[in-house]
Kinemage of the C-alpha trace (Angstrom):
@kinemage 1
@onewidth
@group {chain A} dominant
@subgroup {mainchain}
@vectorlist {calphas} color= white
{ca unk a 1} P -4.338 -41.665 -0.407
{ca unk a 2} L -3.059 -39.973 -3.392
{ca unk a 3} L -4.906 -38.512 -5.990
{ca unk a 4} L -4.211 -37.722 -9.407
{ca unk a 5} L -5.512 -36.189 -12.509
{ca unk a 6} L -4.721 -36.502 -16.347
{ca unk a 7} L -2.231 -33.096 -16.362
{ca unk a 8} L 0.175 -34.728 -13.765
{ca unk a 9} L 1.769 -36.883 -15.268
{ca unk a 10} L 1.008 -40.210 -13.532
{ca unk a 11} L 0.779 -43.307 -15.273
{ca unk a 12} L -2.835 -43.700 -15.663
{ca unk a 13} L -4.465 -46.878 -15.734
{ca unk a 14} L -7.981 -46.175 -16.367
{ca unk a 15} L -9.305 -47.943 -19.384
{ca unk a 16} L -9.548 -46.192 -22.603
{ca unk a 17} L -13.202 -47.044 -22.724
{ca unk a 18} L -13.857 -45.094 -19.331
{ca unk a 19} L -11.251 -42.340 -20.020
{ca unk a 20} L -12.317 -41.372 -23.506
{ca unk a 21} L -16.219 -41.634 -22.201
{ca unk a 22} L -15.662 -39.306 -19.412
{ca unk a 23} L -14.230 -36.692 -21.946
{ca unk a 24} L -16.823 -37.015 -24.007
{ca unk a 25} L -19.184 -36.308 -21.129
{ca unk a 26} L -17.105 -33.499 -19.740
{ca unk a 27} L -17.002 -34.963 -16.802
{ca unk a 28} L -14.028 -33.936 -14.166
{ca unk a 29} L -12.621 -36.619 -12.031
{ca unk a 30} L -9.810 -37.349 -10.514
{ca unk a 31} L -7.754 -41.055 -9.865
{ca unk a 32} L -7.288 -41.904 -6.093
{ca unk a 33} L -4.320 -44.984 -5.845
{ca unk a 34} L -4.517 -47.491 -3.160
{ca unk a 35} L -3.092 -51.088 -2.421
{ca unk a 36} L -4.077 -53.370 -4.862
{ca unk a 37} L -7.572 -55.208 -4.149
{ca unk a 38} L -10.082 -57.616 -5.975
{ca unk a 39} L -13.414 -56.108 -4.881
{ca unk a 40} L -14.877 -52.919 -4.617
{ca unk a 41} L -15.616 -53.605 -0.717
{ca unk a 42} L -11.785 -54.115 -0.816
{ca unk a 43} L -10.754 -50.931 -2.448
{ca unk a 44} L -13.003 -49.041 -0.226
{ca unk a 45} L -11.201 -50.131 2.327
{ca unk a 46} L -7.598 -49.875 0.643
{ca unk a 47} L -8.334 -46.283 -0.508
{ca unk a 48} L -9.977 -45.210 2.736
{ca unk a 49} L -13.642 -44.027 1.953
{ca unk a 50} L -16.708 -45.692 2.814
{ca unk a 51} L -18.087 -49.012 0.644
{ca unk a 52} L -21.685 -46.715 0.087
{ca unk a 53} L -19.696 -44.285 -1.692
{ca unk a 54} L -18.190 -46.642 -3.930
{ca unk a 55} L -20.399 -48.298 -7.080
{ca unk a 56} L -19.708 -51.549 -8.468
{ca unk a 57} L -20.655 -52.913 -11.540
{ca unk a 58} L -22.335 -56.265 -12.004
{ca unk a 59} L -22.924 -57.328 -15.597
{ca unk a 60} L -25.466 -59.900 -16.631
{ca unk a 61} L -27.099 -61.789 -19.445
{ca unk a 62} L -29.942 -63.378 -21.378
{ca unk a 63} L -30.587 -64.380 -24.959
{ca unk a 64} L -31.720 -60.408 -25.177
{ca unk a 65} L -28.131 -59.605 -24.245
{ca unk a 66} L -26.069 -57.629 -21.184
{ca unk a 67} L -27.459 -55.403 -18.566
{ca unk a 68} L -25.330 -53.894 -15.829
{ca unk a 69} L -26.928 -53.035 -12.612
{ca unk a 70} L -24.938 -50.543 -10.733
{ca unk a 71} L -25.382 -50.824 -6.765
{ca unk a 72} L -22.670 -49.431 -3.552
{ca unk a 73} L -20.146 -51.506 -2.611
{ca unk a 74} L -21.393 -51.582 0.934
{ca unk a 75} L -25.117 -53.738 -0.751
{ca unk a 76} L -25.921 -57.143 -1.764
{ca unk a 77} L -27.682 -57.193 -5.776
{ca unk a 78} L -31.449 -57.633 -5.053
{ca unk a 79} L -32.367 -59.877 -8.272
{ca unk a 80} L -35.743 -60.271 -7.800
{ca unk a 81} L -35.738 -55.984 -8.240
{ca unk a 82} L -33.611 -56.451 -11.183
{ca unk a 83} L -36.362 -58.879 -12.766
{ca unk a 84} L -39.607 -56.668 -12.226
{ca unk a 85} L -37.228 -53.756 -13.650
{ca unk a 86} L -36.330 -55.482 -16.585
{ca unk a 87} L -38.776 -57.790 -16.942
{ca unk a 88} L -35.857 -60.304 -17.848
{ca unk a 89} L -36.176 -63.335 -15.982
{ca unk a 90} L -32.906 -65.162 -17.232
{ca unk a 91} L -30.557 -62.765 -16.279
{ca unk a 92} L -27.584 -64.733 -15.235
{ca unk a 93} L -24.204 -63.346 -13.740
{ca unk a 94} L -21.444 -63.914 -16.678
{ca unk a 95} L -18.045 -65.430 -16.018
{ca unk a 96} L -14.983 -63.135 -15.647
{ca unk a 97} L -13.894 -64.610 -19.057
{ca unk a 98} L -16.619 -63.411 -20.632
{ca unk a 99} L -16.037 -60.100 -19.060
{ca unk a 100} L -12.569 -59.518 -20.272
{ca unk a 101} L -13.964 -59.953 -23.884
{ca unk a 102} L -16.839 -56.880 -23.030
{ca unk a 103} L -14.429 -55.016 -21.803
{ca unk a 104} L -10.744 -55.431 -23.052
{ca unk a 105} L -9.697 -53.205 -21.584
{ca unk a 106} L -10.121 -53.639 -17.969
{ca unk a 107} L -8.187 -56.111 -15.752
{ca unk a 108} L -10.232 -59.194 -14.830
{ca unk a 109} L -12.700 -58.202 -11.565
{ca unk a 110} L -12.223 -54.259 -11.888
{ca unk a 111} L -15.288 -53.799 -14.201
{ca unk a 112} L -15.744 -49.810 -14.313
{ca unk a 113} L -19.754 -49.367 -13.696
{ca unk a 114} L -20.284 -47.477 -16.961
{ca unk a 115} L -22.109 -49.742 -18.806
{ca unk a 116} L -23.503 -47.293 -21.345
{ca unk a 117} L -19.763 -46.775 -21.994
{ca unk a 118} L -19.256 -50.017 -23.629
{ca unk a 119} L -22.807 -49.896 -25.372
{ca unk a 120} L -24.235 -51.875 -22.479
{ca unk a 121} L -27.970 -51.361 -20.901
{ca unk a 122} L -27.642 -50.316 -17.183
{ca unk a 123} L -29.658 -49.961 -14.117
{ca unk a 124} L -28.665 -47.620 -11.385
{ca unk a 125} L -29.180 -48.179 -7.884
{ca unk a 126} L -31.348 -45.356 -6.429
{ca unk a 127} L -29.028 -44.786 -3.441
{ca unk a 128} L -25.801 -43.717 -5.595
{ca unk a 129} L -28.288 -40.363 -6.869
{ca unk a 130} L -27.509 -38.752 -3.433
{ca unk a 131} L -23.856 -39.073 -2.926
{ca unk a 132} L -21.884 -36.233 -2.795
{ca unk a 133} L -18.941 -38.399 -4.460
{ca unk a 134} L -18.800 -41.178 -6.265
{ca unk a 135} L -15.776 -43.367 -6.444
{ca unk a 136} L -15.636 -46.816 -8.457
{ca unk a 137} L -12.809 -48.995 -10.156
{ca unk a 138} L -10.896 -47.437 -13.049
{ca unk a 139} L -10.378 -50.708 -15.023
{ca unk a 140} L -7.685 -51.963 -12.684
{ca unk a 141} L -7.514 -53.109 -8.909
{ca unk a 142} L -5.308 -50.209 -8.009
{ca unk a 143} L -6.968 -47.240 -8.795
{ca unk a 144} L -10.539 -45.763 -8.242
{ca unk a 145} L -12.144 -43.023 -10.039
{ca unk a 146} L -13.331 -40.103 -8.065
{ca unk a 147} L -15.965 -37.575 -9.001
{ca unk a 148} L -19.060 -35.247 -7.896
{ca unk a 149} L -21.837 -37.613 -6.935
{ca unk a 150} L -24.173 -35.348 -9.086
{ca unk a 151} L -21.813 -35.577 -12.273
{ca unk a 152} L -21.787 -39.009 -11.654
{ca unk a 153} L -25.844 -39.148 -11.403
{ca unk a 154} L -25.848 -37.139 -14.758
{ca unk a 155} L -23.741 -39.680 -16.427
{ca unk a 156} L -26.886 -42.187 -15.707
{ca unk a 157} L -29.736 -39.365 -17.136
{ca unk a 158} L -30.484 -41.577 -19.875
{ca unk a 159} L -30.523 -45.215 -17.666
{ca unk a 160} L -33.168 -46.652 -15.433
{ca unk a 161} L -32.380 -45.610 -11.487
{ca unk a 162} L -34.416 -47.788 -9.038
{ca unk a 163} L -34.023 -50.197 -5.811
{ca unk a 164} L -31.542 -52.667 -6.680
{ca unk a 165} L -30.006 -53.351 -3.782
{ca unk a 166} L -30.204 -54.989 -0.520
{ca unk a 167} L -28.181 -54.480 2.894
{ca unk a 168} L -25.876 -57.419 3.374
{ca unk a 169} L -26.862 -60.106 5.679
């Protein structure tokens, strides 16, 4: 697994969104490359670290608008949680079209779980608090971002952290 930071040199990939965010949040991390992959279960596996560590994004919608729950890799999105949080009963999963126009700059399926990055409301699953890192998809399907799970919890102070997730059948 390689890992790489902003100083080396490497061709980075993460989206601009996610990259200038992070600065702005003085938050270190560091890019870990693996074999290209289309989920986040998939690049846990490509990159060599367990699916609990990783956080994937889901983004949703209603006539209100988008909210991104944030849940590991390694869990199922609990809806019904999603609805008492919210109170949003419409909430419907949007089309990968629809999320290369929110985010641009992100390849199709590697939606970086920043939500409040792109102006987006977000819900954080409970369980990605604890971590001691954090890893989740740059904005491509070949790189992951890798960070302190506590900088990563900071990056959520001002989102709603709760159960959102469920163990996979």
């Amino acid at each position: 697994m390689k890992r790489y930071t902003e100083e080396e040199g490497h061709k980075m990939t993460i989206a601009a969104t996610v990259s200038q965010y992070l600065r702005d949040q003085s938050v270190d991390y560091q890019l870990v490359q693996h074999p290209h992959s289309h989920t986040s279960r998939e690049s846990a596996h490509a990159a060599h670290v367990r699916e609990d560590q990783v956080a994937k994004a889901i983004l949703m919608k209603d006539e209100q608008g988008y909210v991104m729950a944030v849940i590991p890799a390694s869990s199922s999105l609990d809806m019904r949680a999603v609805h008492d949080e919210t109170g949003r009963n419409q909430l419907e999963m949007v089309s990968e079209e629809e999320l290369g126009r929110v985010c641009p700059d992100c390849e199709l399926g590697a939606l970086p779980p920043l939500g409040q990055a792109y102006g987006i409301t977000t819900l954080l699953d409970s369980s990605l608090t604890h971590r001691d890192t954090i890893y989740f998809e740059a904005g491509d399907h070949e790189e992951l971002v890798e960070m302190e799970g506590s900088r990563f919890a900071r990056l959520f102070a001002g989102s709603h952290s709760c159960d959102l997730s469920k163990d996979w059948p």
